[in-house]
FITI-399744 format. One record per residue (C-alpha): residue number from 1; residue in one letter; z, y, x. Coordinates in Angstrom, 1 decimal. Example, Ala and Ser with C-alpha at 12.3 -4.5 7.8 and 13.67 -1.06 7.14 Angstrom:
# residues 2
<pos: 1 code: a pz: 7.8 py: -4.5 px: 12.3>
<pos: 2 code: s pz: 7.1 py: -1.1 px: 13.7>
END
This chain:
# residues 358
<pos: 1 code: x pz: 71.4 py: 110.6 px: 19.3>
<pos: 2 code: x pz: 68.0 py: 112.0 px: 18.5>
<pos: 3 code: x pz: 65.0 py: 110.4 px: 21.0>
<pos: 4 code: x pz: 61.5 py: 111.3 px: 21.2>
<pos: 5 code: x pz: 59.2 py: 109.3 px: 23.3>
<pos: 6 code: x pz: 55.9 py: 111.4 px: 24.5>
<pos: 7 code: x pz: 53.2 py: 108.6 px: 24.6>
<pos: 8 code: x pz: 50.9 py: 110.9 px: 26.7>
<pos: 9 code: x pz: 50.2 py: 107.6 px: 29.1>
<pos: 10 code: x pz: 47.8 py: 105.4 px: 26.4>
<pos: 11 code: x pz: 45.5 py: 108.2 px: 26.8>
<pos: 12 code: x pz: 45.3 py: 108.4 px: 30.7>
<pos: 13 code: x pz: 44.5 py: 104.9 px: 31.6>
<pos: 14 code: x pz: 43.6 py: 101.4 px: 30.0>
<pos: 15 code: x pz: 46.2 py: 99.4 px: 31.8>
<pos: 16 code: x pz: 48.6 py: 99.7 px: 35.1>
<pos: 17 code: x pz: 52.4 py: 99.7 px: 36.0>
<pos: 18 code: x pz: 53.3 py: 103.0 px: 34.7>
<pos: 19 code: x pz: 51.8 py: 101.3 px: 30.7>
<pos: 20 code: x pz: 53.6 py: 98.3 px: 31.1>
<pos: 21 code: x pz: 57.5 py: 100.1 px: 32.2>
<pos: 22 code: x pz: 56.3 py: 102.8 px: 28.9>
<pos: 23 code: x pz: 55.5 py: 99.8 px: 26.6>
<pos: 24 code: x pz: 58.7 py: 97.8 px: 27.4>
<pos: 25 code: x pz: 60.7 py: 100.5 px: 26.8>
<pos: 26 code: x pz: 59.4 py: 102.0 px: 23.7>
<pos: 27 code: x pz: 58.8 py: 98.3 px: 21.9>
<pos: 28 code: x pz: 62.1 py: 97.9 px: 21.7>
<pos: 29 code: x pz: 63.6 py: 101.5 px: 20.9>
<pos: 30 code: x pz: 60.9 py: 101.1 px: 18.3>
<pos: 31 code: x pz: 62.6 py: 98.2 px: 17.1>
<pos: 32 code: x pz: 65.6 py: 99.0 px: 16.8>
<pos: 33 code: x pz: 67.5 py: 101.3 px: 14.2>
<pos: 34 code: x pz: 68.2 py: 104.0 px: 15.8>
<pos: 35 code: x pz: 66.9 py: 107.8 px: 15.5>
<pos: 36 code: x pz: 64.0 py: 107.2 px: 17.7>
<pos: 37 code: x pz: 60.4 py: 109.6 px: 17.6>
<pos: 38 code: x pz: 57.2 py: 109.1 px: 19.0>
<pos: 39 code: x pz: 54.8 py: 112.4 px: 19.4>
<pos: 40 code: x pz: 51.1 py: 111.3 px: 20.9>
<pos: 41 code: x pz: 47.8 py: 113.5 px: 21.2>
<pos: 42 code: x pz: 45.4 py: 113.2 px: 18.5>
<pos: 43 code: x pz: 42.9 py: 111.5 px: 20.8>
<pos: 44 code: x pz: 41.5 py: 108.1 px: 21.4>
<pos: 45 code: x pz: 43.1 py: 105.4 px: 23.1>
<pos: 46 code: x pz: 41.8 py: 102.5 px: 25.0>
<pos: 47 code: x pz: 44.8 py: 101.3 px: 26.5>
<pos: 48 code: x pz: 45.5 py: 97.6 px: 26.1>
<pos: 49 code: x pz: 49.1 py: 97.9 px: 26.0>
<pos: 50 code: x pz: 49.2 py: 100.7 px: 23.0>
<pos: 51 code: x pz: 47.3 py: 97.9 px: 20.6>
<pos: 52 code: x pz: 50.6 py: 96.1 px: 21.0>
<pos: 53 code: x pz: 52.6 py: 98.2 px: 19.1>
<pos: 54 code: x pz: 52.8 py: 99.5 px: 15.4>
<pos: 55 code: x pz: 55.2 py: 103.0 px: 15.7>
<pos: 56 code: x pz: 57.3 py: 103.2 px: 13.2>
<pos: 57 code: x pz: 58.0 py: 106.9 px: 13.3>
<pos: 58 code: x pz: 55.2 py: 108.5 px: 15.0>
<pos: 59 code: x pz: 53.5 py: 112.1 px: 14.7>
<pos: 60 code: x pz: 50.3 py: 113.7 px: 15.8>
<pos: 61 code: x pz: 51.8 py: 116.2 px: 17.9>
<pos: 62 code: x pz: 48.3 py: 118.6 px: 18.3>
<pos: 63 code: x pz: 45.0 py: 118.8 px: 17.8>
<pos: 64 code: x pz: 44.7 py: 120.6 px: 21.3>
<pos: 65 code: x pz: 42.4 py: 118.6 px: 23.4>
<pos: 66 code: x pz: 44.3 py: 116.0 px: 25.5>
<pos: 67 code: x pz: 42.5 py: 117.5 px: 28.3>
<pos: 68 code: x pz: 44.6 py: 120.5 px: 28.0>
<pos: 69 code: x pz: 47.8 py: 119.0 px: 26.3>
<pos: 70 code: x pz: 48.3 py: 117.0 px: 29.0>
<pos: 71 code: x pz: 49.6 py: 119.9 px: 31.0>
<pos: 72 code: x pz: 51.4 py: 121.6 px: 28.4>
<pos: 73 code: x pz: 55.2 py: 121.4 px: 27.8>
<pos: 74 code: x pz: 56.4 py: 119.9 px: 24.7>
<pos: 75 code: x pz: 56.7 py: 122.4 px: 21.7>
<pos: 76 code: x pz: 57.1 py: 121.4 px: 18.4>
<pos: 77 code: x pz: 60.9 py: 122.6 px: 16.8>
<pos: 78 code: x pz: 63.8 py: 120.7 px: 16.2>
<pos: 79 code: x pz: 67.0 py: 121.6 px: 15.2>
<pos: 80 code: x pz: 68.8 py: 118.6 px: 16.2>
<pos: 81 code: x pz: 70.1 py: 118.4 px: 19.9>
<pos: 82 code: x pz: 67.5 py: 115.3 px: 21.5>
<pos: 83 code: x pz: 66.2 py: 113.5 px: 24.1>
<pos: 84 code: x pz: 62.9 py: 114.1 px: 25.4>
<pos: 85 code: x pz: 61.4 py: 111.4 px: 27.6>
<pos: 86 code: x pz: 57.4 py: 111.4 px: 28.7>
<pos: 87 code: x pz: 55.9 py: 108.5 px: 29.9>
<pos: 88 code: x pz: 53.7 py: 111.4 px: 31.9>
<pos: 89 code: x pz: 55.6 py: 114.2 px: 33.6>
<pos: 90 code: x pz: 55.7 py: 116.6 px: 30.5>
<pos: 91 code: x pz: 59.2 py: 117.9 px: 29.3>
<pos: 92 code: x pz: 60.6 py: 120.0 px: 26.6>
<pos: 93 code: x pz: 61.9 py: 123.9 px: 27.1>
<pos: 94 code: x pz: 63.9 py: 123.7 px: 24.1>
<pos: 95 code: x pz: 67.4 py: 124.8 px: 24.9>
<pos: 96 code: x pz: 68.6 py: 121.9 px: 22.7>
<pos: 97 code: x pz: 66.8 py: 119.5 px: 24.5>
<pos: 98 code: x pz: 67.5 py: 116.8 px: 27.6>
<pos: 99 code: x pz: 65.2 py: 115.8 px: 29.6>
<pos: 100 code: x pz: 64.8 py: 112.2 px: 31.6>
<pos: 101 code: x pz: 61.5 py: 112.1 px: 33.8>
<pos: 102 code: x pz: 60.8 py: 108.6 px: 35.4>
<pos: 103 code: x pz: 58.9 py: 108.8 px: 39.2>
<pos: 104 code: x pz: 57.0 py: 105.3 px: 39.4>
<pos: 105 code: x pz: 55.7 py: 106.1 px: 43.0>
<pos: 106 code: x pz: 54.2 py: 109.0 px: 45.4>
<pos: 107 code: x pz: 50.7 py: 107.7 px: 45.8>
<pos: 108 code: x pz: 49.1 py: 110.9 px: 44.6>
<pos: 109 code: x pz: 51.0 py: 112.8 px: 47.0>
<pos: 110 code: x pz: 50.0 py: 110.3 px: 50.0>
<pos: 111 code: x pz: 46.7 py: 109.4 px: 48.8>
<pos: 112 code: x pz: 45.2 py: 112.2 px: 47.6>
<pos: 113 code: x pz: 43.6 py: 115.1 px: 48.6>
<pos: 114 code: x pz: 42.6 py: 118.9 px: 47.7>
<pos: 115 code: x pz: 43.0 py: 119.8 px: 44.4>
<pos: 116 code: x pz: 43.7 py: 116.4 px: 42.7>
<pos: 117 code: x pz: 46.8 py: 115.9 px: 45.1>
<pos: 118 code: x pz: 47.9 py: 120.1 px: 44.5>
<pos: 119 code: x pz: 47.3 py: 118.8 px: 40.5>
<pos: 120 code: x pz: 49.8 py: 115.8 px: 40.8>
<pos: 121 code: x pz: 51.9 py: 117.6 px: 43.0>
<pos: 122 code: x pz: 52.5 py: 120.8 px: 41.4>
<pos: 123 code: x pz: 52.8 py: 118.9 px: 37.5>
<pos: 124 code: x pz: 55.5 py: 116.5 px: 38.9>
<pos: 125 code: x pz: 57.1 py: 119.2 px: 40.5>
<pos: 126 code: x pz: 57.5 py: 121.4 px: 37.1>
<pos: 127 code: x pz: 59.0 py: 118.5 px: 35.4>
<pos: 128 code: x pz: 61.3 py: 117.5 px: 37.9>
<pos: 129 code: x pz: 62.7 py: 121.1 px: 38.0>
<pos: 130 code: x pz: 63.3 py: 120.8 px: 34.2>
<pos: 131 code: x pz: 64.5 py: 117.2 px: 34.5>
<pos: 132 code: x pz: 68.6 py: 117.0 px: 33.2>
<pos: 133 code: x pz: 68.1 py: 112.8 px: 34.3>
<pos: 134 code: x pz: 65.9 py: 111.3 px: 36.8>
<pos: 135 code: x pz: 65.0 py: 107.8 px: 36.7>
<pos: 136 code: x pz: 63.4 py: 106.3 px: 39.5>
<pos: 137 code: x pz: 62.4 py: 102.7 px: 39.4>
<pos: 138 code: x pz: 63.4 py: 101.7 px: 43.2>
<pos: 139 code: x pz: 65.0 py: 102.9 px: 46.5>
<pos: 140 code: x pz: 62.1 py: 103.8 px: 48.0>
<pos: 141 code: x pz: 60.8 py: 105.9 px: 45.6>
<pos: 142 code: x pz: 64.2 py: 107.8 px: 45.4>
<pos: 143 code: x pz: 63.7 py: 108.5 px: 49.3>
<pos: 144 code: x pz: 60.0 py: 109.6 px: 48.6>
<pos: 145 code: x pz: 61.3 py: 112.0 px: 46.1>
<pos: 146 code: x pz: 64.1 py: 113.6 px: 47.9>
<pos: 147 code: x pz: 61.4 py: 114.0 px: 51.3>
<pos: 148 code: x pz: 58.5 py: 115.7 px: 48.8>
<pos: 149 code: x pz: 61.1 py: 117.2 px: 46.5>
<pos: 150 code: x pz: 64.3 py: 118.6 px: 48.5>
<pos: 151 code: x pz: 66.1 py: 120.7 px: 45.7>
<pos: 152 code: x pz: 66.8 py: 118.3 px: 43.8>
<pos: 153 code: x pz: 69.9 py: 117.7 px: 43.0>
<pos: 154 code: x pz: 71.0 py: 113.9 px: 44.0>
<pos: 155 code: x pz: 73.7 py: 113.3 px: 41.1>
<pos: 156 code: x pz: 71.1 py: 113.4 px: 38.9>
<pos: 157 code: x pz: 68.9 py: 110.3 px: 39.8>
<pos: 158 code: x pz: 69.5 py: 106.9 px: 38.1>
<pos: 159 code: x pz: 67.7 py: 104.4 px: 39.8>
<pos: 160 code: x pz: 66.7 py: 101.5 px: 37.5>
<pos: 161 code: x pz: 64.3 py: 98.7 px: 38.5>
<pos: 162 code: x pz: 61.6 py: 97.6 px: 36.7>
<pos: 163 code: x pz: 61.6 py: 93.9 px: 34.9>
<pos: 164 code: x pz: 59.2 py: 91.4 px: 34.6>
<pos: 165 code: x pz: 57.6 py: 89.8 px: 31.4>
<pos: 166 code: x pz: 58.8 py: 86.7 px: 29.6>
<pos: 167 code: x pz: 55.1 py: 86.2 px: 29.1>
<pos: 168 code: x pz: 55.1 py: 84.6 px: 33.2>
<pos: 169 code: x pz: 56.4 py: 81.0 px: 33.0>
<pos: 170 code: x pz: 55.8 py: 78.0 px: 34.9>
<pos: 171 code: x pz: 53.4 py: 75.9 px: 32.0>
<pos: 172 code: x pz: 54.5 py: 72.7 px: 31.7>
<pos: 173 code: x pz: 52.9 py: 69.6 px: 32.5>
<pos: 174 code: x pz: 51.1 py: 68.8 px: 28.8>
<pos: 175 code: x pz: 48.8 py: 71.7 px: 29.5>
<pos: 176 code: x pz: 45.2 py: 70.8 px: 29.3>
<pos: 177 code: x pz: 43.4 py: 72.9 px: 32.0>
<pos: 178 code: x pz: 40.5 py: 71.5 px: 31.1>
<pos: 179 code: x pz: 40.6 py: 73.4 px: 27.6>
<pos: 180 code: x pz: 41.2 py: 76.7 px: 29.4>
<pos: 181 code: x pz: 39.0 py: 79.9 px: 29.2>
<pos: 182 code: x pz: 37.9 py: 79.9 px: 33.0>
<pos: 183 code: x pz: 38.7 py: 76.4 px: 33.8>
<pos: 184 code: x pz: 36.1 py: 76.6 px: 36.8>
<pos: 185 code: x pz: 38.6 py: 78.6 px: 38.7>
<pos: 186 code: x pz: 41.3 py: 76.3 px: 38.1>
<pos: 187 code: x pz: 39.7 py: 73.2 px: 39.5>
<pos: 188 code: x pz: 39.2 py: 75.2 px: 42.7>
<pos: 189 code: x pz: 41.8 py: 76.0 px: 45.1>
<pos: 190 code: x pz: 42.1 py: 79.9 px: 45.1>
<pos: 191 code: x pz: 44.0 py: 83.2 px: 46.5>
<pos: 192 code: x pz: 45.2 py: 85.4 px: 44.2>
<pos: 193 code: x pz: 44.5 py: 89.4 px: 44.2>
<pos: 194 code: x pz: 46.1 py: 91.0 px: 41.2>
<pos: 195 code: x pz: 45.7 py: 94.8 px: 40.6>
<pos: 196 code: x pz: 43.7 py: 98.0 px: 41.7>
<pos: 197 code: x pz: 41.8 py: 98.7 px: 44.7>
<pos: 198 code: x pz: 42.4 py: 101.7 px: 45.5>
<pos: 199 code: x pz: 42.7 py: 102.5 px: 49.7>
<pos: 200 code: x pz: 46.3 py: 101.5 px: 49.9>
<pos: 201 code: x pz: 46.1 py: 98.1 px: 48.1>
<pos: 202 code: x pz: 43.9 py: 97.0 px: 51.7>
<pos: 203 code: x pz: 41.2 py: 95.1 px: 49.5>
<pos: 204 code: x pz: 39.5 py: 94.9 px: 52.4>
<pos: 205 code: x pz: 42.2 py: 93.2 px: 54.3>
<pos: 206 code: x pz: 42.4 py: 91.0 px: 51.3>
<pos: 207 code: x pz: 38.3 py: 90.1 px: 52.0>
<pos: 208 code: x pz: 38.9 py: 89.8 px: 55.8>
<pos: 209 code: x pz: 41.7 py: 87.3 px: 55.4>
<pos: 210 code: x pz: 39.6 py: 85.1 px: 53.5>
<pos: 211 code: x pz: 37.2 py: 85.1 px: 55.5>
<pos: 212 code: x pz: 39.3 py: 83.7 px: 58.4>
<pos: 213 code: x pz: 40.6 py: 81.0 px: 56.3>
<pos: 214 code: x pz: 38.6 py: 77.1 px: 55.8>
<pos: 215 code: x pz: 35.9 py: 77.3 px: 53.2>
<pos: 216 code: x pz: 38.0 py: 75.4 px: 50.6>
<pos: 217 code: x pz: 40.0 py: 78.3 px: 49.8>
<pos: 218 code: x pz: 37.8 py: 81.3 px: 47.3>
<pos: 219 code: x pz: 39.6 py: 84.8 px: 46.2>
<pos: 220 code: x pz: 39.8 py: 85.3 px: 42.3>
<pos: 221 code: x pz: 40.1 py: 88.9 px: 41.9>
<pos: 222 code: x pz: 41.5 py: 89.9 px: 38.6>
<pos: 223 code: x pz: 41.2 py: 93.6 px: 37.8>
<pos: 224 code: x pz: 38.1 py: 96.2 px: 36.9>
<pos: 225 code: x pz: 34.8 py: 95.8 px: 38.1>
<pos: 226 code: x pz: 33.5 py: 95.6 px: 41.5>
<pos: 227 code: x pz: 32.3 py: 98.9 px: 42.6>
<pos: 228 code: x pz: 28.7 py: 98.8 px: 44.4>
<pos: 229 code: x pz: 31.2 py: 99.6 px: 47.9>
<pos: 230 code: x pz: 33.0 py: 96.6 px: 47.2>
<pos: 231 code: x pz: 30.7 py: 94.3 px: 46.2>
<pos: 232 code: x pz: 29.3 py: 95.0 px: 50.1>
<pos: 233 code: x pz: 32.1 py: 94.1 px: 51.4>
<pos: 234 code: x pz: 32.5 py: 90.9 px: 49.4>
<pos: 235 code: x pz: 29.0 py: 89.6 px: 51.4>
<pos: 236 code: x pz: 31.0 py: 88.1 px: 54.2>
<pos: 237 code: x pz: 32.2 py: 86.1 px: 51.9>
<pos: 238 code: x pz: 29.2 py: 85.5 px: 48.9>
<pos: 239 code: x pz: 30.0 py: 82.5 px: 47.7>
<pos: 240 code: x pz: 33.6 py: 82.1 px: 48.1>
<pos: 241 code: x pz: 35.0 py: 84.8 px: 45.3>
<pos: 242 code: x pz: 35.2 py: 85.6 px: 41.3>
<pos: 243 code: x pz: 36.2 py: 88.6 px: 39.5>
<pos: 244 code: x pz: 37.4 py: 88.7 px: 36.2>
<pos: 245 code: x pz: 38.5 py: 91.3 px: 34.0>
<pos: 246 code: x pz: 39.8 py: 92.4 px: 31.2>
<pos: 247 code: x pz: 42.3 py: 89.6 px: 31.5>
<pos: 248 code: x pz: 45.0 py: 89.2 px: 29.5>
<pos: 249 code: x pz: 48.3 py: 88.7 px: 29.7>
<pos: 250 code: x pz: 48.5 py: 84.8 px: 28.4>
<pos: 251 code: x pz: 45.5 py: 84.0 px: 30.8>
<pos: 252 code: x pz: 46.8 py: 86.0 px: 33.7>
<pos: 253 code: x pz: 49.9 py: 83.5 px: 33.1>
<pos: 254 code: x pz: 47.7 py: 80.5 px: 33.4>
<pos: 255 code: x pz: 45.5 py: 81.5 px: 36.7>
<pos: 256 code: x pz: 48.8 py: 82.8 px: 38.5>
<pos: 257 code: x pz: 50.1 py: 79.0 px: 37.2>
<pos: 258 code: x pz: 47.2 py: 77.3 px: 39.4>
<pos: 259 code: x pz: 47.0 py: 79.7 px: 42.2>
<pos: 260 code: x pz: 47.5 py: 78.4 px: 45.9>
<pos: 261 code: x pz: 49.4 py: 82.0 px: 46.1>
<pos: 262 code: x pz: 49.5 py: 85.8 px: 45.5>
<pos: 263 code: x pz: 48.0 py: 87.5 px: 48.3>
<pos: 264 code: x pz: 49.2 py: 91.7 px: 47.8>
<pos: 265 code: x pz: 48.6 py: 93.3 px: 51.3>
<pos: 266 code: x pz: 49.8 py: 96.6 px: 49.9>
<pos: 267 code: x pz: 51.0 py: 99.0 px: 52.0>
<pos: 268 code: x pz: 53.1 py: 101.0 px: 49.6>
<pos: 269 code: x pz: 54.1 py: 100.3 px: 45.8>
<pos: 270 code: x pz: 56.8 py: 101.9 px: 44.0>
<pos: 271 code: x pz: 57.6 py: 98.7 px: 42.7>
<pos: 272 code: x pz: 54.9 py: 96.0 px: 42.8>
<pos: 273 code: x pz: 55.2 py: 94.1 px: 39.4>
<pos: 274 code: x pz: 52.8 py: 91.3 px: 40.4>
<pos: 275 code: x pz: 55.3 py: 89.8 px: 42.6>
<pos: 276 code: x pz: 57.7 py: 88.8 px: 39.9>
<pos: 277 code: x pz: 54.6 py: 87.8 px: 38.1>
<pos: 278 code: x pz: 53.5 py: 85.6 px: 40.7>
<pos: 279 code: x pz: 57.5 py: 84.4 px: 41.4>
<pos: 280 code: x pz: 58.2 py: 83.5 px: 37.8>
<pos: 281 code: x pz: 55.0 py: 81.0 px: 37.4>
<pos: 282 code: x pz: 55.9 py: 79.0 px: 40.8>
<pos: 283 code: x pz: 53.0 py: 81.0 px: 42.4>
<pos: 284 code: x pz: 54.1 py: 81.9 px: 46.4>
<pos: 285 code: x pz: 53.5 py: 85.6 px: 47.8>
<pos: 286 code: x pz: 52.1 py: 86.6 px: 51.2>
<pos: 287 code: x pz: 52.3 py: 90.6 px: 51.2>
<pos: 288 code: x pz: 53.8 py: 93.1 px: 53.2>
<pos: 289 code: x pz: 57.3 py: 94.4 px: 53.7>
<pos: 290 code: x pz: 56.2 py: 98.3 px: 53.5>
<pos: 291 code: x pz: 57.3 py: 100.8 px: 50.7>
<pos: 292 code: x pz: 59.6 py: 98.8 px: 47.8>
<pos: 293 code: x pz: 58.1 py: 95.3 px: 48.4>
<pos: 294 code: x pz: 61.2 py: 93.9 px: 50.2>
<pos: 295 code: x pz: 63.6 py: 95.2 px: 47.4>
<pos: 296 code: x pz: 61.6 py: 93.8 px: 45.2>
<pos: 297 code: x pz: 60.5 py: 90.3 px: 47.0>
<pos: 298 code: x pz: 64.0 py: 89.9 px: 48.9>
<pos: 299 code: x pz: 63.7 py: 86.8 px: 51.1>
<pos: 300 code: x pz: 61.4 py: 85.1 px: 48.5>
<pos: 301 code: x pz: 57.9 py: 86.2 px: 49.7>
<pos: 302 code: x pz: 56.4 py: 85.5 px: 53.0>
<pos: 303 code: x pz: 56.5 py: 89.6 px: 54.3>
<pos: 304 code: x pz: 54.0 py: 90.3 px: 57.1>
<pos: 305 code: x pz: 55.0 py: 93.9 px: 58.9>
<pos: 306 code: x pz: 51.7 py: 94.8 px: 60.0>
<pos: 307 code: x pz: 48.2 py: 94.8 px: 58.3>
<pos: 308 code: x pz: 46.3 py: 92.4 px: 59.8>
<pos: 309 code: x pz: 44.4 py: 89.8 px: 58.2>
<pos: 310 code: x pz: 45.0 py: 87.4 px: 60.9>
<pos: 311 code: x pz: 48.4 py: 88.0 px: 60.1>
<pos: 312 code: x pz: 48.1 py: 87.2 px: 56.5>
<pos: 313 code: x pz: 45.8 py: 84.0 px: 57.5>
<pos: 314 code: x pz: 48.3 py: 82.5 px: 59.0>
<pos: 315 code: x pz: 51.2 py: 83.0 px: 56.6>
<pos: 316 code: x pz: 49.2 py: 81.7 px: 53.7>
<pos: 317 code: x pz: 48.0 py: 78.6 px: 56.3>
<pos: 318 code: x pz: 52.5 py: 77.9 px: 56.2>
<pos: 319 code: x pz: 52.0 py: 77.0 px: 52.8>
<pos: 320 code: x pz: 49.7 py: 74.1 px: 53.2>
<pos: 321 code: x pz: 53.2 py: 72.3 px: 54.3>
<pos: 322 code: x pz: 54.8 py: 70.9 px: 50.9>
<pos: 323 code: x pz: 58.6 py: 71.5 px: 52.0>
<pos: 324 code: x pz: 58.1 py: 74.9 px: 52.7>
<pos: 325 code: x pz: 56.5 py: 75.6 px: 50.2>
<pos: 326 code: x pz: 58.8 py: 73.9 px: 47.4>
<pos: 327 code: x pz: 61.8 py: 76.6 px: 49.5>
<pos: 328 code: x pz: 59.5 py: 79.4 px: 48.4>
<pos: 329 code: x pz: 58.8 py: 79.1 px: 45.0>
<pos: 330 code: x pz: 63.0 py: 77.8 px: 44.7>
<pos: 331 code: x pz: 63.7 py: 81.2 px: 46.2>
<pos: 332 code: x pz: 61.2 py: 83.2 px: 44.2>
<pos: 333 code: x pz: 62.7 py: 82.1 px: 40.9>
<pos: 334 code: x pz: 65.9 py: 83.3 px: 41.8>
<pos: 335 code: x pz: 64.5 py: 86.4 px: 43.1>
<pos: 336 code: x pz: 62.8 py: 87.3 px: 39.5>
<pos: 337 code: x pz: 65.6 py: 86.2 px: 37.6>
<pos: 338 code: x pz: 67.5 py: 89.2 px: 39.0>
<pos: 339 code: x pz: 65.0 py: 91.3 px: 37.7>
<pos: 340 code: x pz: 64.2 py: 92.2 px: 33.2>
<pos: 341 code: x pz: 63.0 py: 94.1 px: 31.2>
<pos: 342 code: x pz: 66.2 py: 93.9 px: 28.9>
<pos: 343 code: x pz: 68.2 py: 95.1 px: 31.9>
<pos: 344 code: x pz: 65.6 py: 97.9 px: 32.5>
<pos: 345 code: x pz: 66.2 py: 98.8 px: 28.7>
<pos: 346 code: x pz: 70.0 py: 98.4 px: 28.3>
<pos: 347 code: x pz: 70.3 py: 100.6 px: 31.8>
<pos: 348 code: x pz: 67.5 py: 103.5 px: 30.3>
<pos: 349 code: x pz: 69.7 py: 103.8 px: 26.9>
<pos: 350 code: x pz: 72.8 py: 103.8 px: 28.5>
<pos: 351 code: x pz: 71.4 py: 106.9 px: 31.2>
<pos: 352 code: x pz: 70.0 py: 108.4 px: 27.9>
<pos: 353 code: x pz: 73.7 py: 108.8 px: 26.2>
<pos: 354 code: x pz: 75.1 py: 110.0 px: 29.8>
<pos: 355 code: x pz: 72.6 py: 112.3 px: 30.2>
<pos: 356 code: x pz: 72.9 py: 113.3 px: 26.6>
<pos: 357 code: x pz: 76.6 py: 114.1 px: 26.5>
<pos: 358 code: x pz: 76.4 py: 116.4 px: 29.4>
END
């Protein structure tokens, strides 16, 4: 079975879910022996996650500007019947090809407007229309498609979850903080906000709780950096945050370690990664139970219905108490340990041969 792997993501953004499902997947078709292609632009990349990986068999697949390529279908000839899978919502017209599109989320479609959202919109919808396999990586975002999307036809989604990385792990108890990078956040006793802030994350919820909450506690924000909006909204609480970025993934492991919790007030996600993050290193979650969360959080989080920061105050105070605390960390490692990135793969190459014996 012939694959080829459109890498068009690298050269769209730095970091971010829809990297990190692309990298997991393609690391390991890469390693193994199989007949396995990857086509990318001839353009720079600055993703973090593409400097992982050394393609074995890889291809320049134009010297049209990304720019444009990015909205063009995949052309180059083979004679061999394949799979085509984009990590970006670009598919092959070849008669001898099968194509799998994966739908992370609807955000553009909900959070956008004009012609960015009619951009989103319209691309997704080309590629759905030549999709033989859909893969999309939770419930919710299978019930988001059929709403925005009713032709399509139901028999050919697969849903498959995303995993979480082996790189999260509680750190055992020889580990010398002290050594550590940004040890002047561990000796303080934080909230956690992992991620972007874009309107739907509620960042400013995230502010607003803190600022109802005793002056021991500060937010570390890991992520890009603060925009001149955000940074105004930080004032009501000056001296009580830190932002660090470019993070990665071995340090991320070490301040979710040390948090007091995760606080992800989102209020839709197709999946929400950080959770399992957060679950794996004994770090608690207080987020909502919108969108995919609860699918992915089960009874392992501490789910608030309703944005309100007062709300959110007072789940994270219910941590303070040891017990209940201990009961949500025990349940949030059983919680992640229903969800890898094996399991992701195993259930992708499988869909692949179904798909490609059709």
């Amino acid at each position: 079975m012939k694959i080829i792997l459109d890498n068009l993501i690298y050269f769209l953004q730095n970091s971010g879910g829809g990297s990190v499902y692309w990298t997991e997947i393609v690391k390991r078709l890469n390693d193994k022996n199989q007949d396995v292609y990857f086509v990318e632009p001839q353009a720079l990349s600055n993703n973090n996650f593409r400097k992982e990986i050394d393609f074995k068999n890889l291809s320049i697949e134009s010297k049209i500007p990304l720019s444009i390529l990015r909205f063009l279908d995949f052309r180059q000839k083979i004679n061999d019947k394949y799979i085509f899978h984009s990590s970006y919502y670009r598919v092959s017209n070849a008669k001898n090809a099968k194509n799998i599109v994966t739908i992370h989320d609807f955000t553009s479609e909900k959070y956008l407007t004009g012609l960015r959202r009619w951009v989103h919109y319209t691309r997704k919808k080309h590629a759905l229309k030549k999709a033989d396999g859909i893969i999309c990586i939770s419930q919710n975002t299978k019930k988001d498609l059929l709403e925005y999307h009713k032709f399509i036809d139901k028999n050919k989604i697969k849903i498959i979850y995303n995993g979480v990385g082996n790189q999260f792990f509680k750190l055992n108890e020889s580990f010398d903080k002290h050594q550590f990078k940004y040890k002047e956040i561990l000796e303080k006793k934080y909230i956690l906000y992992v991620g972007h802030r874009t309107s739907y994350k509620n960042f400013d919820v995230a502010v607003k709780t803190i600022s109802l909450l005793d002056k021991k506690f500060i937010l570390v924000i890991i992520g890009e950096p603060l925009k001149v909006k955000e940074k105004a909204m930080l004032e009501t609480i000056s001296d009580r945050y830190t932002v660090k970025s470019g993070i990665n993934t071995q340090d991320l492991n070490v301040i979710y370690n040390f948090a007091f919790c995760l606080l992800y007030p989102s209020s839709y996600e197709g999946f929400g990664i950080p959770i399992l993050e957060a679950m794996k290193t004994h770090c608690p979650v207080v987020t909502t139970s919108m969108s995919s969360i609860p699918e992915v959080a089960g009874d392992a989080a501490l789910l608030i219905d309703t944005i309100d920061p007062k709300l959110f105050a007072e789940e994270i105070l219910k941590l303070e108490n040891t017990d209940f605390r201990s009961n949500i960390i025990s349940k949030g490692l059983l919680q992640a340990q229903k969800f890898s990135w094996d399991k992701c793969y195993n259930e992708v190459l499988e869909f692949y041969k179904e798909i490609y014996q059709k």
